[in-house]
C-alpha positions in Angstrom: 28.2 2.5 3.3 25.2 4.0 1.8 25.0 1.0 -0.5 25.1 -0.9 2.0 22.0 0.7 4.4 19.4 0.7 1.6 20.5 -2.5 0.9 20.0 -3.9 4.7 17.4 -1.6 5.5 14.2 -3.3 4.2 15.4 -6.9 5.7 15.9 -4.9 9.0 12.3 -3.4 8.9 10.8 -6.9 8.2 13.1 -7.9 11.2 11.6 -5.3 13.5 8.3 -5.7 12.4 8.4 -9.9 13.0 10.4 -8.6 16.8 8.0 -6.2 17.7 5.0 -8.6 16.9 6.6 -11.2 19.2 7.2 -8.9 21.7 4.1 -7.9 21.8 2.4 -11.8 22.4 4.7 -12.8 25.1 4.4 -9.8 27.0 0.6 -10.6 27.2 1.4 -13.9 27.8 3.5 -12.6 31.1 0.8 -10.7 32.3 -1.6 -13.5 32.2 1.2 -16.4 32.8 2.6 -13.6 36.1 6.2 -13.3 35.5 6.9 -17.4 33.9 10.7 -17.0 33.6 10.8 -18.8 30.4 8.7 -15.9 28.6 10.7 -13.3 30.4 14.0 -14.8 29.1 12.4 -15.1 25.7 11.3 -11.5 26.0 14.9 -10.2 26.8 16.2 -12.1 24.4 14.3 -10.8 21.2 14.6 -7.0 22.6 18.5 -7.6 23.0 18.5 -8.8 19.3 16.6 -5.7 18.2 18.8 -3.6 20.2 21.9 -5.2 18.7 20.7 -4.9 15.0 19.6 -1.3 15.3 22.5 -0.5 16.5 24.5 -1.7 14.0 21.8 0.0 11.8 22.7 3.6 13.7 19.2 4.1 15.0 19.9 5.3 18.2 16.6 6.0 19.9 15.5 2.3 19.4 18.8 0.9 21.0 18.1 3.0 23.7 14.8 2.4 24.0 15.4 -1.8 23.9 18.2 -1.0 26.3 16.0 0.4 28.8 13.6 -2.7 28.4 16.4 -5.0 29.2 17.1 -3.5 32.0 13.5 -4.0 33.7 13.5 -7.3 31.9 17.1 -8.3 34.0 15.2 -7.2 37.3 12.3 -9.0 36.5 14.4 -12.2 35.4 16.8 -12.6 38.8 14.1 -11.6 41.3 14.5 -8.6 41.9 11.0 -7.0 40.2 7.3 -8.8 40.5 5.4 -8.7 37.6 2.4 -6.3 38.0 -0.2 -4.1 36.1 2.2 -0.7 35.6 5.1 -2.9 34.5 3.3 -4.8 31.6 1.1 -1.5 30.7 4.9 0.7 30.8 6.1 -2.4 28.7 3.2 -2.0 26.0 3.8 2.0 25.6 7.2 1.2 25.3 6.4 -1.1 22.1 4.0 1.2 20.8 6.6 4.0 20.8 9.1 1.5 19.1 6.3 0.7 16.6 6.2 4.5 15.8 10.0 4.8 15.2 9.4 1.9 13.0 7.1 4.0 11.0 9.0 6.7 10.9 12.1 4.4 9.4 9.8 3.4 6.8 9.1 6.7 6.0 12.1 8.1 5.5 11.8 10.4 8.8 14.3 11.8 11.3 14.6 9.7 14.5 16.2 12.8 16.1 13.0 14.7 15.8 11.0 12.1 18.1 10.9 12.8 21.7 11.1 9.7 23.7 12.3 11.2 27.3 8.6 10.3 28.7 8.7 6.6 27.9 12.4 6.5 29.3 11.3 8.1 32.2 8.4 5.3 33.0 10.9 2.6 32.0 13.6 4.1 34.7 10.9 4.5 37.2 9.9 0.6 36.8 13.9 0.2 37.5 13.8 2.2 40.9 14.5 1.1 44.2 10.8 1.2 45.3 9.8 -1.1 42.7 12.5 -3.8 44.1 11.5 -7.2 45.6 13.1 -8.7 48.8 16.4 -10.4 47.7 16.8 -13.6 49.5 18.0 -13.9 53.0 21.8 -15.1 51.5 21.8 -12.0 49.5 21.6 -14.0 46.3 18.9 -14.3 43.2 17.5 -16.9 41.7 19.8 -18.3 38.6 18.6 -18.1 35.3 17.9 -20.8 33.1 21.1 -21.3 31.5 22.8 -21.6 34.9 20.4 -24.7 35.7 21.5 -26.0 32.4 25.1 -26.1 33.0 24.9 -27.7 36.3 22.3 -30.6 34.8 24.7 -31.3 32.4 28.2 -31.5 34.5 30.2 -33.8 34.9 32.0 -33.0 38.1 30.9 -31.9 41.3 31.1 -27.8 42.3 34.1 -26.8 44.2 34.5 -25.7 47.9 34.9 -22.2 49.4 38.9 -23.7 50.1 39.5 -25.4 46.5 42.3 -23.9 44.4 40.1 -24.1 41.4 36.8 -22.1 40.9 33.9 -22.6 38.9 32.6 -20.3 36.6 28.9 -20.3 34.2 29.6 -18.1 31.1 26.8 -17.1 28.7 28.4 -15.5 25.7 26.7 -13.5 23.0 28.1 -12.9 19.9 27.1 -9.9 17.8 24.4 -10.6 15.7 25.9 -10.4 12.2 28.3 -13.3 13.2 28.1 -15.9 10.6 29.0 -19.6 11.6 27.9 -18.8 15.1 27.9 -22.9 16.0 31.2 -22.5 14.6 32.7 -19.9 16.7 30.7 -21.2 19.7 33.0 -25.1 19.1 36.2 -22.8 18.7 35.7 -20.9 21.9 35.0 -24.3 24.0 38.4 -25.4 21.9 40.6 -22.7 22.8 39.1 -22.5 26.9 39.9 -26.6 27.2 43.5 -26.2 25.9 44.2 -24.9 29.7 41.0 -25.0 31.8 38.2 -28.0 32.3 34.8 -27.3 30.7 32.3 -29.3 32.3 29.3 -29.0 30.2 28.0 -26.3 28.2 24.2 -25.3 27.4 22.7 -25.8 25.0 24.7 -28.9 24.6 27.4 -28.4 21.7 27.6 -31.7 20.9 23.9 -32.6 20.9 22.9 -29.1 18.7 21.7 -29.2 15.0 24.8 -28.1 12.9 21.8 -26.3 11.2 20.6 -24.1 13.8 23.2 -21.0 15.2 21.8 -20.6 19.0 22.2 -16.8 20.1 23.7 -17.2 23.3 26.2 -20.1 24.2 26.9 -20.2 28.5 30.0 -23.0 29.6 30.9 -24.5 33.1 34.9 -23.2 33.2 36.8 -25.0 36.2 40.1 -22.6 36.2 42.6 -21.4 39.0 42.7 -17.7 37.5 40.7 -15.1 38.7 37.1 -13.9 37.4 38.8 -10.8 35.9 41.2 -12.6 33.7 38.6 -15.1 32.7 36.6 -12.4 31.8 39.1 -10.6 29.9 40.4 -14.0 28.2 36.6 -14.1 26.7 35.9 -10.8 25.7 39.1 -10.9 23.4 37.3 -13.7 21.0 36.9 -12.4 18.5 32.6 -11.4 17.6 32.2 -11.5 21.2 29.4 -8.7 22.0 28.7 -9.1 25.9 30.2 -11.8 28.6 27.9 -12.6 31.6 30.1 -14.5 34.4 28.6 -15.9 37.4 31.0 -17.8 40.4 29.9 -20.8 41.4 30.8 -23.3 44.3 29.9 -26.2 46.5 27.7 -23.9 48.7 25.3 -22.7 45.9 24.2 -26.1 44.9 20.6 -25.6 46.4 20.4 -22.2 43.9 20.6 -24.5 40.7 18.2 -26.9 41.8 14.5 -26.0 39.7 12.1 -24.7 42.0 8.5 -26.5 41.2 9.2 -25.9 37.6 9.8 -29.4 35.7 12.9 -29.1 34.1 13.6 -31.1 31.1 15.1 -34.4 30.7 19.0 -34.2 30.3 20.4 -34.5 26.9 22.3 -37.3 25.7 25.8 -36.5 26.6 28.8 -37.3 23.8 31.2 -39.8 24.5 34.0 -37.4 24.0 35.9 -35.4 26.7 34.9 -31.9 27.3 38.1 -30.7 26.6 38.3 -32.6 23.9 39.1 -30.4 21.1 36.2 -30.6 18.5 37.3 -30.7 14.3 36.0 -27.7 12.0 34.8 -30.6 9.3 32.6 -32.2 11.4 30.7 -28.5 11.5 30.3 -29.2 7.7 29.3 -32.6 7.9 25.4 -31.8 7.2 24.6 -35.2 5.6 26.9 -37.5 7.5 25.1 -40.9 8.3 23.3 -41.7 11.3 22.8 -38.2 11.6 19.6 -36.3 10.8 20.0 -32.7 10.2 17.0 -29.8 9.3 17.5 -27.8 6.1 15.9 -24.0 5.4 12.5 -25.1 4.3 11.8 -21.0 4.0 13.1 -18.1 2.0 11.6 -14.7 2.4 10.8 -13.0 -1.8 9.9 -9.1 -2.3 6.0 -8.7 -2.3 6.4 -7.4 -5.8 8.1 -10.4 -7.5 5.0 -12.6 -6.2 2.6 -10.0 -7.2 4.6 -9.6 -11.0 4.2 -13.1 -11.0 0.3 -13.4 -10.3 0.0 -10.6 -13.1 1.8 -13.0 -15.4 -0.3 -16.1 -14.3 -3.6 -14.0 -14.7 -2.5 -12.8 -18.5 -1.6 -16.9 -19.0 -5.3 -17.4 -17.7 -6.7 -15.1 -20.2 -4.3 -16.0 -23.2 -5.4 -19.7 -22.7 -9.1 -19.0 -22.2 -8.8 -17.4 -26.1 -6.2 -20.2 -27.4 -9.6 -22.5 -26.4 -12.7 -20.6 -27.5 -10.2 -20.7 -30.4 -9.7 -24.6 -30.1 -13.0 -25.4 -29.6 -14.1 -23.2 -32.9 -11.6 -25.2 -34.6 -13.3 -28.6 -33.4 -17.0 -27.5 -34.0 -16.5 -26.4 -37.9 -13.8 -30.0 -38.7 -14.2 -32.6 -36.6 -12.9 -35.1 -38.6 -9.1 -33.2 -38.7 -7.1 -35.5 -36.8 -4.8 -32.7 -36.2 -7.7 -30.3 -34.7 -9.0 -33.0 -32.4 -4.8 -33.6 -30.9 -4.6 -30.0 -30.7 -8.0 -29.9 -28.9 -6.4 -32.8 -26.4 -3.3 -30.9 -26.1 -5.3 -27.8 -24.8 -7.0 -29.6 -22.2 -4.0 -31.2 -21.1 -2.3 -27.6 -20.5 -5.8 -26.6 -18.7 -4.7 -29.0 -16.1 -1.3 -27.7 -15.7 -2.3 -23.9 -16.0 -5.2 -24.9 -13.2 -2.5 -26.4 -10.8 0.1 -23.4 -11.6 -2.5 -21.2 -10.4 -3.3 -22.8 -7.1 0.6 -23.5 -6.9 0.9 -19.2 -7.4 -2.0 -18.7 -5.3 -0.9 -20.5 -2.1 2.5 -18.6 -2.2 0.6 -15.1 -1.4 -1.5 -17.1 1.2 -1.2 -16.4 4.9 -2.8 -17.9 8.1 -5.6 -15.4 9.6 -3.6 -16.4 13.1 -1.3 -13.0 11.5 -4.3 -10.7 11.8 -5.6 -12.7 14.9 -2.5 -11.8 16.7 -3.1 -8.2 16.5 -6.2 -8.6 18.8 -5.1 -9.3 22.1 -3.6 -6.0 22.7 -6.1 -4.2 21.3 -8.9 -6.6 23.1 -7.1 -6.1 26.5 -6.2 -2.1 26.4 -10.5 -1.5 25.4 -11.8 -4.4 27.8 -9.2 -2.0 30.5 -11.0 1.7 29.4 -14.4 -0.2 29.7 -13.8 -1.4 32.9 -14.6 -4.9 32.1 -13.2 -8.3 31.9 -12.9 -10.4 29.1 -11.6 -13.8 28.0 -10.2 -14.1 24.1 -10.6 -17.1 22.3 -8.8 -17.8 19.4 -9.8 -20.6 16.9 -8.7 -21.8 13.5 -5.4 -19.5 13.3 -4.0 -21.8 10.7 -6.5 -20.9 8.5 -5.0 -19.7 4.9 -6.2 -16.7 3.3 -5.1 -14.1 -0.1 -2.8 -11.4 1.9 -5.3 -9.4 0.1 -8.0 -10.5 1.7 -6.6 -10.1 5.3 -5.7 -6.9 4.5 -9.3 -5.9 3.2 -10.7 -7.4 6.3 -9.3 -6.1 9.3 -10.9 -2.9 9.8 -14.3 -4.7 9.2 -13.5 -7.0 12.2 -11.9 -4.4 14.3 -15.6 -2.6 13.9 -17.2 -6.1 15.0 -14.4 -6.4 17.7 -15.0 -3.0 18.9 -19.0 -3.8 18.9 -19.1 -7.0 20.8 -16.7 -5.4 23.3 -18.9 -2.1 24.1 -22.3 -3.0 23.2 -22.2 -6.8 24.0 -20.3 -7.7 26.8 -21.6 -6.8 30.1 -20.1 -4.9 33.1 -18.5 -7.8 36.0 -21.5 -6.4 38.2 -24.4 -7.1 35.8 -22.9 -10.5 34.7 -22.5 -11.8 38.0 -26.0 -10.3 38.7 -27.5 -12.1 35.6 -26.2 -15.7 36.9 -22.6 -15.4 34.2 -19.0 -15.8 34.9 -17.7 -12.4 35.8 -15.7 -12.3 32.8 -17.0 -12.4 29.6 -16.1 -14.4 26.4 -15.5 -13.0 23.2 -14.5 -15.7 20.5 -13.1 -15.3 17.5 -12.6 -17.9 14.4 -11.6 -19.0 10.9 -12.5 -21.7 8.6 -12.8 -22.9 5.1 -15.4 -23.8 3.1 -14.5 -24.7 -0.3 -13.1 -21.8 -2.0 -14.3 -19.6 0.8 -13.2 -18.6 4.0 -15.7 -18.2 7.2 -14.7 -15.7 9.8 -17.1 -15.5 12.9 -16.8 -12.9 15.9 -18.9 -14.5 18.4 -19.6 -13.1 22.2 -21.7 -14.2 25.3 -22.9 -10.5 26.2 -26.6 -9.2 26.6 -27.5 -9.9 22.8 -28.9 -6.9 20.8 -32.0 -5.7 22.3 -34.9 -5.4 19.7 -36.7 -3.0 22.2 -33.5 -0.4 22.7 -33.3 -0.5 18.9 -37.3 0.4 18.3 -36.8 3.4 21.2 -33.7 4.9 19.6 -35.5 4.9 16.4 -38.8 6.6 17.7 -36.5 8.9 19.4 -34.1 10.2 16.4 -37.8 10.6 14.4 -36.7 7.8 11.9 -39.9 6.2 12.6 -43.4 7.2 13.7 -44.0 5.4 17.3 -46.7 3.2 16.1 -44.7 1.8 13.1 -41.7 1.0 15.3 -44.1 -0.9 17.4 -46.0 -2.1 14.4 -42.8 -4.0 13.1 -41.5 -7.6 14.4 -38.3 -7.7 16.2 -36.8 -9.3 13.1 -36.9 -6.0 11.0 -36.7 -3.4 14.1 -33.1 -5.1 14.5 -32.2 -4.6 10.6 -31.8 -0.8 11.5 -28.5 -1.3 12.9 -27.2 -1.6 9.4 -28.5 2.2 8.8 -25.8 4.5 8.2 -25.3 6.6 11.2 -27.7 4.9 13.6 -26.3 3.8 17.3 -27.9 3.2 19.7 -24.9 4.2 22.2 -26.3 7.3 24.6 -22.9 9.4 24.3 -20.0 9.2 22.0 -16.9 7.7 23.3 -13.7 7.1 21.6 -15.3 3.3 21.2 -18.7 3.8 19.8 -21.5 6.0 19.7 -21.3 8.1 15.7 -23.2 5.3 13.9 -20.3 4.4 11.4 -19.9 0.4 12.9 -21.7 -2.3 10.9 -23.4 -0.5 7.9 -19.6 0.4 6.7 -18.9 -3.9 8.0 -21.4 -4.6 5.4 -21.2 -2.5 2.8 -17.9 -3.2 3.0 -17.8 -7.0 2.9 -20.5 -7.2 0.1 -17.8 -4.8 -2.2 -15.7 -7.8 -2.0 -18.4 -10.1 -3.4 -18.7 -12.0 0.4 -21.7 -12.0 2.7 -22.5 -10.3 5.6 -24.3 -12.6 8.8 -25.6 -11.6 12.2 -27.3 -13.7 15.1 -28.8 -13.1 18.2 -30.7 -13.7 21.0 -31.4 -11.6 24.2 -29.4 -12.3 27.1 -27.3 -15.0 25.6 -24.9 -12.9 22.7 -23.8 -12.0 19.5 -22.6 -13.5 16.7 -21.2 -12.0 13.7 -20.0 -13.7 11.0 -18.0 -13.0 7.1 -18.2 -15.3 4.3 -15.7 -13.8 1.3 -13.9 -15.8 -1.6 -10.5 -17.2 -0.5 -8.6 -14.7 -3.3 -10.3 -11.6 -4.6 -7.4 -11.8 -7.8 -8.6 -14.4 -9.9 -12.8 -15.4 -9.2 -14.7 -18.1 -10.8 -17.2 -15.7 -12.9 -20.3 -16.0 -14.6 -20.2 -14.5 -18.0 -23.6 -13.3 -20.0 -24.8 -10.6 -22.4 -26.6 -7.2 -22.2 -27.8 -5.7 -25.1 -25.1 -7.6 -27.1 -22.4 -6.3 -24.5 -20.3 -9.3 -22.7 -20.5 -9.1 -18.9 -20.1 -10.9 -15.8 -20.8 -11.5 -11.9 -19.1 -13.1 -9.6 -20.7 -17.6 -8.8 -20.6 -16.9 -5.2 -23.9 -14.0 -5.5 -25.4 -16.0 -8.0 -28.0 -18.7 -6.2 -29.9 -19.8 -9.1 -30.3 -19.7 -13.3 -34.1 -19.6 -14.3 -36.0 -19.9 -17.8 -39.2 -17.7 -17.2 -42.2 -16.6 -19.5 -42.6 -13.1 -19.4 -46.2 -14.1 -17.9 -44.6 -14.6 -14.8 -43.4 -11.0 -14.2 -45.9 -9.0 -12.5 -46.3 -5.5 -12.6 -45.4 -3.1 -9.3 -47.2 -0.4 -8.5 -44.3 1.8 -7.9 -43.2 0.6 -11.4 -40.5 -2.0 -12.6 -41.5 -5.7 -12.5 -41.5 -8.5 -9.9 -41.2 -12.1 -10.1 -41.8 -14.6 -7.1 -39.1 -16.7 -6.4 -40.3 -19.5 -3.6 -43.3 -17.7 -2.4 -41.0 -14.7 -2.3 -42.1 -11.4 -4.5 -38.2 -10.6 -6.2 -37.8 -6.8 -7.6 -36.2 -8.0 -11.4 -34.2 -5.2 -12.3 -33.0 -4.3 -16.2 -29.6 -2.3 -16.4 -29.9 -1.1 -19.9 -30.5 2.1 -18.9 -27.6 2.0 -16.2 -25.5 1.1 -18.6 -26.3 3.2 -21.7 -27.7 -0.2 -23.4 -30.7 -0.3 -26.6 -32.4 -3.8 -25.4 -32.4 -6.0 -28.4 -35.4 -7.5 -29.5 -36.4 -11.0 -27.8 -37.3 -13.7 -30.5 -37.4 -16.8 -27.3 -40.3 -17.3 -25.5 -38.7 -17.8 -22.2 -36.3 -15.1 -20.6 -33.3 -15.1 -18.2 -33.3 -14.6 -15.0 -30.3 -14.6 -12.0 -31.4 -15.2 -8.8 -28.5 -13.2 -6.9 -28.0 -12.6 -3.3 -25.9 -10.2 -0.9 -26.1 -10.4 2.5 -30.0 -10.9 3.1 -31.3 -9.2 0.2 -32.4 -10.8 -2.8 -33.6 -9.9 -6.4 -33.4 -10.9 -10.3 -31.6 -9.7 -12.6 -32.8 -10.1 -16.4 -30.0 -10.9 -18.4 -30.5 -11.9 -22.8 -28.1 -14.6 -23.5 -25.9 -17.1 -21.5 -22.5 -17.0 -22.1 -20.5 -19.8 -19.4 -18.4 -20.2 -16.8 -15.3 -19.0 -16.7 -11.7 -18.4 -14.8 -12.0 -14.1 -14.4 -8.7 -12.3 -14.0 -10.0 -8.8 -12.1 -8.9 -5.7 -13.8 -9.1 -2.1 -12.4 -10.8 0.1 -14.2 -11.1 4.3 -14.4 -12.6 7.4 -16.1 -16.4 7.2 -16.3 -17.0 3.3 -15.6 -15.4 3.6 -12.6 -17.6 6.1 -11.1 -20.4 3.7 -12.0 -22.4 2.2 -9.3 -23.1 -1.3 -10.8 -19.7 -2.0 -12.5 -16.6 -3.7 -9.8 -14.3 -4.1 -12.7 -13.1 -5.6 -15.9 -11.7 -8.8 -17.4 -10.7 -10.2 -21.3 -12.6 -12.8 -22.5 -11.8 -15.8 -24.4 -12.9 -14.3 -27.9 -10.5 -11.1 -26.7 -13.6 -8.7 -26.1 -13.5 -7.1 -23.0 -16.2 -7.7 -20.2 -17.3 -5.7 -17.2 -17.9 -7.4 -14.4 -21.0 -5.9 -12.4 -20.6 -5.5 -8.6 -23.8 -7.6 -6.7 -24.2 -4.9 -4.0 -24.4 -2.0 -6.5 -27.1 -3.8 -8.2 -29.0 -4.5 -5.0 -28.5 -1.0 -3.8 -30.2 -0.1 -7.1 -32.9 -1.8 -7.0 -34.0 -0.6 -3.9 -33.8 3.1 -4.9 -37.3 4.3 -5.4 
């Protein structure tokens, strides 16, 4: 038995974790669609599986817990509960507490210890006879879905109030380990027509993908007996979890007709009788012609097999990068050598296929950005609530692929943005309406690509960033003398927002207000070799916007020496190569050298002493120069030789380099020498110290 819990226990968390996240999106989508049916049956049916599996799984508070939301969830699904602002917000808590027994699953933790008598309370309150609707006038509630279903698809009228035979709608749910559901559902319809008439069943069992096992299966019985025997009869299938039974008659044929809801067309019926009995091969009959059929295009592998095999991809990189340089050595001392110049063809050749087992590798650890999109509109609609505002989330470009490991570098960074645009940016309903704007404001978020990038924007329609609040809140923390915050343009009074510890908020809330927003978005972003963009304009918004490299695990780098030391940066910081004569550098007064780039005086910075280097003397009469670039900043950096482009596998790296502030890691060469790859930011950060 133990066995058998560790062994289900990760694919139950993943479960959970995948429930709890839809869960979450359709319960905002009942509070702004107010009570749609449809999402309310879709709700109660993933908290019923959830309930199911954890209890087969012995964790007792989250069956309770699930059990308690399907008992609002029934209320709210036959009319007897209105959808309002307690029920969704009780419905929320509710999933935050089942997130936090998630956690403590995950961690090993006792369930037993967690007190959840305070959410059971709200959801039992929600339940109460004060929060009921009027029930109709006959006494009766609205049908579900299912119930409409059966009826569309019949083949016989109802029966009277004075007809021997009844009619019943049966929804039957197996338990959720149940394999061959479709199976057991065809066996079931079997064994009922052998002495009853089943006049249709929903979803339509002869119409439904052998492929797909539906949860629930409901069938319209016609049968003398009574609804306790038919009830009895059902729950004695075997895998049966829960029977729902509902009578039916002549009289409740204006119940099952939709009510301004467009129901879909009916599906093609089967020329064979319902009580036909159906065979168990035609259940296997996948391929059979004339028939097309859906096979699992999806298969869910353990993070650390993909991540084992993007090691082993990265060491074939670097192994193939040497068998080259190796290659190419080969070719440059005896060209002649047929047998050098085929082995040179044969290494380009596996280039090719190394290249395009890379990309294939990479895309298996890529993931939409929709995944960390989703977990915004909660968090978007419980801050716009504190702040007493109203705003309308747009989500663009969710199908935009990303490394997991960039979307997991880069959610905090847009959480800060998020949080920003939310407190700072979008006005109160009073001053928006006041200022000519929809009461509501807009807050946008979006992904794209761009080559071997990935563009992120956070974009809102608030008050803008005020240069003028910025130049007072400066005066006033004694950053700045009054007459040179006034002295500078609005262009560089706005750059202090990226100062650690500078807000301009007048109290501290649990939002905003300790300064630690978009200098850590920044300095963040620029650690991961991306760039950093803000624009503004008073009165009209914000908008806030990431550039990073599409992986962070394997970078196109450009490689150079140092003082006879290999080393590299990352293409995307480098804007330009230049040849220079020494000439051209000009003396600063605080000391170090400048060089103007494009009417543009460049600080060119020299890391031989940062990194323990003896320059080597220069025999060429031009020098070196990279143009690089993070964020808004820009400056030179004198390297001595040119080495090439080249495919870097990032290493980690510890002891003294890694307390370094210019060095982001380390890669093998080609030649097997190891090279350092230098961190843009650090360098920038270093050239601006005095």
């Amino acid at each position: 038995m133990e066995a058998y819990y560790a062994e289900m226990l990760p694919v139950y968390l993943t479960e959970m974790e995948e429930n709890l996240q839809v869960l979450e999106e359709q319960v905002l989508l009942l509070e702004k669609e107010e009570g749609n049916p449809e999402v309310v049956q879709k709700i109660f049916r993933v908290a019923h599986t959830l309930k199911g599996s954890s209890a087969a799984m012995g964790f007792g508070p989250v069956k309770d817990l699930t059990h308690e939301m399907e008992n609002v969830l029934d209320l709210l699904r036959n009319g007897h509960l209105s959808i309002d602002g307690f029920i969704i917000n009780t419905l929320m808590h509710c999933l935050d507490y089942l997130q936090h027994l998630k956690e403590i699953i995950q961690g090993g933790g006792d369930l037993a210890a967690v007190d959840i008598s305070s959410i059971k309370r709200m959801l039992e309150s929600v339940t109460h006879e004060d929060y009921r609707t009027a029930v109709p006038a006959d006494g009766k509630a609205a049908p579900d879905t299912w119930l409409r279903g059966l009826w569309e698809g019949a083949r016989m009228p109802l029966p009277g109030a004075d007809d021997s035979v009844r009619a019943f709608g049966c929804r039957i749910t197996l338990q959720p380990k149940t394999l061959l559901r479709t199976a057991r559902y065809y066996m079931i319809r079997s064994h009922l027509a052998e002495s009853r008439t089943v006049a249709s069943t929903y979803p339509e069992l002869d119409s439904l993908d052998p492929a797909v096992d539906p949860e629930h299966m409901a069938y319209l019985v016609y049968t003398p007996e009574a609804e306790e025997e038919l009830c009895s009869l059902l729950k004695s299938f075997p895998d049966v979890e829960q029977v729902e039974l509902h009578s039916l008659q002549e009289g409740d044929l204006h119940l099952l007709q939709p009510v301004a809801v467009p129901q879909p067309s009916t599906p093609p019926q089967s020329d064979a009788s319902p009580a036909e009995a159906v065979p168990f091969a035609r259940l296997c009959a996948l391929d059979a012609p004339g028939k097309k059929t859906k096979k699992g295009q999806t298969m869910r592998v353990e993070l650390e097999r993909l991540e084992g095999l993007m090691n082993l991809v990265g060491e074939l990189v670097i192994q193939h990068s040497r068998s080259t340089q190796l290659t190419r050595t080969l070719l440059h001392e005896d060209r002649r050598n047929p047998r050098v110049r085929e082995l040179h063809e044969v290494s380009e050749g596996l280039s090719l296929l190394i290249q395009e087992l890379q990309e294939s590798v990479m895309k298996t650890r890529m993931q939409p950005v929709g995944q960390l999109f989703q977990r915004f509109p909660r968090m978007i609609r419980d801050l716009s609530q504190s702040l007493d505002k109203e705003v309308e989330l747009i989500l663009v470009g969710e199908e935009t692929e990303v490394d997991r490991s960039v979307i997991e570098e880069i959610y905090e960074p847009l959480v800060h943005m998020v949080r920003n645009s939310l407190d700072h940016g979008i006005e109160q309903p009073g001053e928006r309406t006041a200022a000519g704007k929809p009461r509501s404001g807009r807050l946008r978020i979006s992904g794209s690509q761009e080559e071997h990038h990935v563009l992120l924007t956070v974009e809102d329609d608030g008050r803008g960033i005020r240069a003028d609040k910025i130049r007072e809140s400066v005066i006033r923390k004694g950053l700045l003398s009054e007459a040179d915050a006034k002295a500078l343009p609005d262009s560089e009074i706005i750059q202090w927002i990226y100062k650690p510890g500078f807000s301009t908020a007048a109290e501290i809330t649990d939002v905003s207000g300790r300064g630690v927003g978009l200098d850590i978005v920044r300095t963040h972003i620029e650690k991961l070799g991306g760039i950093f963009q803000l624009e503004t304009a008073e009165g009209q918004g914000t908008r806030f916007g990431i550039k990073l490299p599409i992986t962070l695990a394997i970078i196109k780098g450009l490689l150079f020496r140092i003082g006879g030391s290999p080393f590299g940066l990352p293409m995307s910081a480098v804007l330009e190569i230049l040849k220079v004569k020494e000439a051209e550098l000009h003396p600063l007064s605080g000391g170090g050298t400048a060089y103007m780039y494009r009417q543009q005086a460049l600080r060119v910075v020299s890391l031989y002493g940062e990194l323990h280097l003896k320059p080597r003397p220069v025999k060429r009469e031009l020098l070196t120069l990279l143009i690089l670039h993070t964020g808004t900043r820009r400056l030179a950096l004198r390297v001595d030789e040119l080495i090439g482009i080249q495919d870097v596998v990032l290493k980690s790296i510890s002891g003294s380099l890694e307390q370094s502030q210019v060095i982001s890691g380390a890669t093998i060469l080609g030649d097997g020498q190891v090279g350092l790859i230098l961190d843009p930011q650090g360098i920038a950060d270093l050239a601006l110290e005095p």
